[in-house]
LODRENZA-757097 format. One record per residue (C-alpha): residue number from 1; residue in one letter; x, y, z. Coordinates in pm, whole numbers, padded with zeros to 5 digits. Example, Ala and Ser with C-alpha at 12.3 -4.5 7.8 and 13.67 -1.06 7.14 Angstrom:
! LODRENZA-757097
    n  res       u       v       w
    1    a   01230  -00450   00780
    2    s   01367  -00106   00714
! end
This chain:
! LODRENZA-757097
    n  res       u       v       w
    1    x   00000   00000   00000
    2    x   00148   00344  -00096
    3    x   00126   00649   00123
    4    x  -00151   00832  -00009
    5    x  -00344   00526  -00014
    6    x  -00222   00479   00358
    7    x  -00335   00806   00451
    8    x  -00666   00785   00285
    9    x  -00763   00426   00480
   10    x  -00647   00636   00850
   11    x  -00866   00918   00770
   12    x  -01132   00649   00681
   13    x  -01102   00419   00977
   14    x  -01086   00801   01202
   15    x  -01411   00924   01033
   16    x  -01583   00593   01084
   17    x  -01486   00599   01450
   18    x  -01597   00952   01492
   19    x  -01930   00897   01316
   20    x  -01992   00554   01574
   21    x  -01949   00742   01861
   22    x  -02162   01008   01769
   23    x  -02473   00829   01649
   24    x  -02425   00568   01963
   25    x  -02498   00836   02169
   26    x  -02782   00991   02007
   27    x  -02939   00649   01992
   28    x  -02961   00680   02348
   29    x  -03236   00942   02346
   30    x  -03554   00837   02466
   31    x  -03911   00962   02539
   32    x  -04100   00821   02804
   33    x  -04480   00729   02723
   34    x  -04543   00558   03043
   35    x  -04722   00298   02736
   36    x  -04468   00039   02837
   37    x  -04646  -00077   03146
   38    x  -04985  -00272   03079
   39    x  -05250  -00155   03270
   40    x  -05666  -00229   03218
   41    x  -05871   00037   03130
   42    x  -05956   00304   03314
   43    x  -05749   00178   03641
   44    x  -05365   00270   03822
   45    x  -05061   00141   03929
   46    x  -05136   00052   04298
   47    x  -04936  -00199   04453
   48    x  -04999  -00101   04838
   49    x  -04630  -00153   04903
   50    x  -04298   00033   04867
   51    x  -04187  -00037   04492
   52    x  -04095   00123   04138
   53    x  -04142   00086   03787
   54    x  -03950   00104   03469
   55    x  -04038   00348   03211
   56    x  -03815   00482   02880
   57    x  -03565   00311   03076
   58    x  -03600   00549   03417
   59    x  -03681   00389   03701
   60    x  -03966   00617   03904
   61    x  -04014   00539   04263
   62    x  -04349   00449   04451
   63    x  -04375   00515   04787
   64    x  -04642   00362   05004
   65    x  -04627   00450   05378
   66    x  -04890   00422   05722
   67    x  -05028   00091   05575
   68    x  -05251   00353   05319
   69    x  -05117   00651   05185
   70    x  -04895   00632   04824
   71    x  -04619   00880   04716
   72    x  -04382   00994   04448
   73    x  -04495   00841   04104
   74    x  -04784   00593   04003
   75    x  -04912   00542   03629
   76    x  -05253   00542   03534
   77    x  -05526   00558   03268
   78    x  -05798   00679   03478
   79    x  -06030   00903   03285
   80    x  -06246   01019   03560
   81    x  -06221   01451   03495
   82    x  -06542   01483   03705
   83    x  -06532   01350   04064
   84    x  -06373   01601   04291
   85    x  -06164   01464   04644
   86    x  -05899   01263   04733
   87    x  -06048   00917   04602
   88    x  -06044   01055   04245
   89    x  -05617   01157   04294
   90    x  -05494   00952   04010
   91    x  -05671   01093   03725
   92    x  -05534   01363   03466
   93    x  -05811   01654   03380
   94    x  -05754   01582   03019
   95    x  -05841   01198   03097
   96    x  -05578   01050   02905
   97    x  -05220   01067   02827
   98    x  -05070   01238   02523
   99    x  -05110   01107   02176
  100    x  -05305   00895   02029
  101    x  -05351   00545   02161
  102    x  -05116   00662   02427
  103    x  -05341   00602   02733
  104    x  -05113   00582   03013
  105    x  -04951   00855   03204
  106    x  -04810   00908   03524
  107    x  -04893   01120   03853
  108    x  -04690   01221   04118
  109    x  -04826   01362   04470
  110    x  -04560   01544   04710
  111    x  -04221   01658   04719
  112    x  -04099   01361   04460
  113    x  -03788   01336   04291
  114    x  -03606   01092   04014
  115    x  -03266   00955   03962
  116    x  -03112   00897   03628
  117    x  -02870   00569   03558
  118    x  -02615   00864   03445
  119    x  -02565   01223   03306
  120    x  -02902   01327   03143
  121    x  -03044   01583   02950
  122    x  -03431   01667   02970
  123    x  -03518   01821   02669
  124    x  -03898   01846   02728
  125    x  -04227   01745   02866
  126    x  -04567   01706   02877
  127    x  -04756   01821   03236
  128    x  -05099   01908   03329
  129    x  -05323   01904   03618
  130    x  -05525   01598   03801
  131    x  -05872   01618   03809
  132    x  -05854   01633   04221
  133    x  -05599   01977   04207
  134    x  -05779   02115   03926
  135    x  -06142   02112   04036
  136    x  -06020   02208   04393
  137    x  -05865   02514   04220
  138    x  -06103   02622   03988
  139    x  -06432   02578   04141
  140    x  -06322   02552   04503
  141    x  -06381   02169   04571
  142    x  -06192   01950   04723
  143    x  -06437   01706   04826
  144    x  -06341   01799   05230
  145    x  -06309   02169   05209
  146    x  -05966   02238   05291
  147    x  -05902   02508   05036
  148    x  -05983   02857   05037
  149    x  -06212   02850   04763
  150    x  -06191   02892   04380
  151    x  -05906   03057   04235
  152    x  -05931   03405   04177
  153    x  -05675   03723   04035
  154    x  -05345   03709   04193
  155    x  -05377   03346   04313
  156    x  -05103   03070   04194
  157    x  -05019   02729   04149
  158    x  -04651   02644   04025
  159    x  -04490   02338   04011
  160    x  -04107   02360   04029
  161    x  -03919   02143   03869
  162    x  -03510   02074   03999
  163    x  -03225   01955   03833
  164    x  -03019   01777   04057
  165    x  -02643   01672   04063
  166    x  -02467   01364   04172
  167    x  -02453   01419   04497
  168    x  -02852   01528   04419
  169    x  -02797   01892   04491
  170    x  -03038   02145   04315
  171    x  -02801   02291   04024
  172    x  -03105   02421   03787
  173    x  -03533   02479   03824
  174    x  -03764   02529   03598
  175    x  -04105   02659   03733
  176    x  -04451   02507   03559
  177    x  -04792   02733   03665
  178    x  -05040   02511   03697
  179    x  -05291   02773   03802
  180    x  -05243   03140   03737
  181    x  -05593   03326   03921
  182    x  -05861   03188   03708
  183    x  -05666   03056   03441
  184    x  -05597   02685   03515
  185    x  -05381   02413   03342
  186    x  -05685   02145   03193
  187    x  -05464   02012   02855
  188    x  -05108   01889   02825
  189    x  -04857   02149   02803
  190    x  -04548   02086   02631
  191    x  -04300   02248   02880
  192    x  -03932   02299   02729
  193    x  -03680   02188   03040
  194    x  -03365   02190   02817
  195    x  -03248   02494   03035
  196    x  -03198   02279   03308
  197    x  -02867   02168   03174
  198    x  -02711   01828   03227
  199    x  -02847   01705   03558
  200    x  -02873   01327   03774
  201    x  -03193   01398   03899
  202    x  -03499   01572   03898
  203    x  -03633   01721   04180
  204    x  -04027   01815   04227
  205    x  -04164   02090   04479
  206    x  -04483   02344   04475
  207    x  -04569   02686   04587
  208    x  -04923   02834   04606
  209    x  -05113   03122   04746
  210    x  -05343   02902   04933
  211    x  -05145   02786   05246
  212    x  -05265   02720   05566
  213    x  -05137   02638   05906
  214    x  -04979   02327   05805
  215    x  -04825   02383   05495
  216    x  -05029   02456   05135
  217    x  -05391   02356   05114
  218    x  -05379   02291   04731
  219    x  -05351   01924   04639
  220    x  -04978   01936   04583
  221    x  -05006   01658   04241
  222    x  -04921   01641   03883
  223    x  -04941   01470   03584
  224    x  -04674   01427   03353
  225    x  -04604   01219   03012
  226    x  -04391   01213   02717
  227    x  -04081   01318   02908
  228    x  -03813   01331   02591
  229    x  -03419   01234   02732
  230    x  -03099   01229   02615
  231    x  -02904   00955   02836
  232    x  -02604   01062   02769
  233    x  -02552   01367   02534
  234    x  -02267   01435   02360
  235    x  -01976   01484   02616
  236    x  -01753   01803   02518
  237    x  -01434   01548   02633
  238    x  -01582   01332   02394
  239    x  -01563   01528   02098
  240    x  -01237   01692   02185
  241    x  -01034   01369   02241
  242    x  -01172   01304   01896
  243    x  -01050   01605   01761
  244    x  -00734   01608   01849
  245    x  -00711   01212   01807
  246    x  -00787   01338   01420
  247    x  -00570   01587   01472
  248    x  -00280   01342   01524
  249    x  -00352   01074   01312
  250    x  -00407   01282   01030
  251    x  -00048   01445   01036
  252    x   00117   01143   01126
  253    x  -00049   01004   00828
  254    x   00097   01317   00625
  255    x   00414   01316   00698
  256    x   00460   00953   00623
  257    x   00282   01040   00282
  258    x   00496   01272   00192
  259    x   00802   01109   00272
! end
């Protein structure tokens, strides 16, 4: 083999490497549909015990706790955007997920959070109210009375959303309204969370003008679907080893071809 053929094969072989790495890691992008778990009509995910589930790949915590009372994440398909109260918490106003023929969706009640398997970007997704925040913030009802009453100018509902590191400190937030006065959240709303950077974890918290003596009286849920990831995007280290790999290669390759 003669040098210019030499140096054509190395720039080959270099390209081909480059071009692997790249599309292996944007095959690792991934949008969770929540469509992976079966689940019967019109029911939940509600194992009365401490568990998780898999979706997209993510694993999402379920907490179950004083032999009653759930936590975190659940899925469902419930399409129930009528009953107001606690017994109706697992149910998305819009009364199914995004897409269709994608039924399922998940909820998540309290101060949950998320772990990723490693460095993660979350480029979007898709939130909304449950039927049992929604109706307690629009018309006032939460089946026991607890709230103040129906949402009116000046009142607020946000959902904040934290990226977390590897040591799960908050790094990045994104805030979601879910009710702003009158105007309530009652269809999927694509929410763009690329600004949160490269985080671990996600982090979930609320704020809201109705708070009483122990803490807020709004039913602190969500519902959440199509969550779009990229496992691992495309590490800057990456792409500058690379570089300069080429870098080297390519005038080692000609000098010898010009020898």
């Amino acid at each position: 083999m003669n040098n210019k053929n030499v140096l054509q094969t190395t720039l080959s072989i270099t390209a081909l490497t480059f071009t692997a790495l790249i599309s292996s890691v944007q095959a690792q992008a991934a949008v969770i549909t929540f469509d992976d778990n079966a689940l019967a009509a019109d029911t939940f995910f509600a194992p009365a015990a401490q568990t998780s589930f898999t979706s997209g790949g993510v694993s999402f915590d379920h907490d179950w706790s004083w032999g009653c009372c759930w936590g975190n994440f659940t899925y469902s398909n419930k399409q129930d955007t009528s009953t107001p109260g606690f017994g109706n918490d697992r149910s998305a106003i819009t009364g199914t997920g995004v897409g269709s023929g994608q039924d399922n969706y998940a909820v998540s009640y309290g101060n949950a959070s998320l772990n990723f398997a490693g460095a993660t970007q979350v480029e979007s997704a898709y939130i909304t109210n449950t039927t049992y925040a929604y109706l307690a913030v629009k018309d006032g009802n939460d089946g026991a009375g607890y709230v103040k009453g129906a949402f009116t100018e000046g009142d607020f509902f946000t959902l904040t959303i934290n990226g977390l590191d590897q040591n799960d400190n908050v790094i990045s937030a994104f805030d979601f309204s879910l009710a702003d006065g009158s105007n309530v959240v009652d269809s999927w709303v694509q929410a763009d969370l690329s600004s949160l950077g490269t985080v671990y974890g996600l982090a979930f918290s609320y704020s809201s003008s109705d708070v009483g003596e122990y803490g807020i009286n709004t039913p602190t849920y969500f519902a959440i679907d199509n969550i779009a990831i990229q496992a691992v995007p495309v590490p800057a280290s990456a792409l500058l080893f690379f570089s300069a790999l080429l870098s080297v290669v390519t005038g080692s390759a000609i000098r010898k071809a010009r020898c």
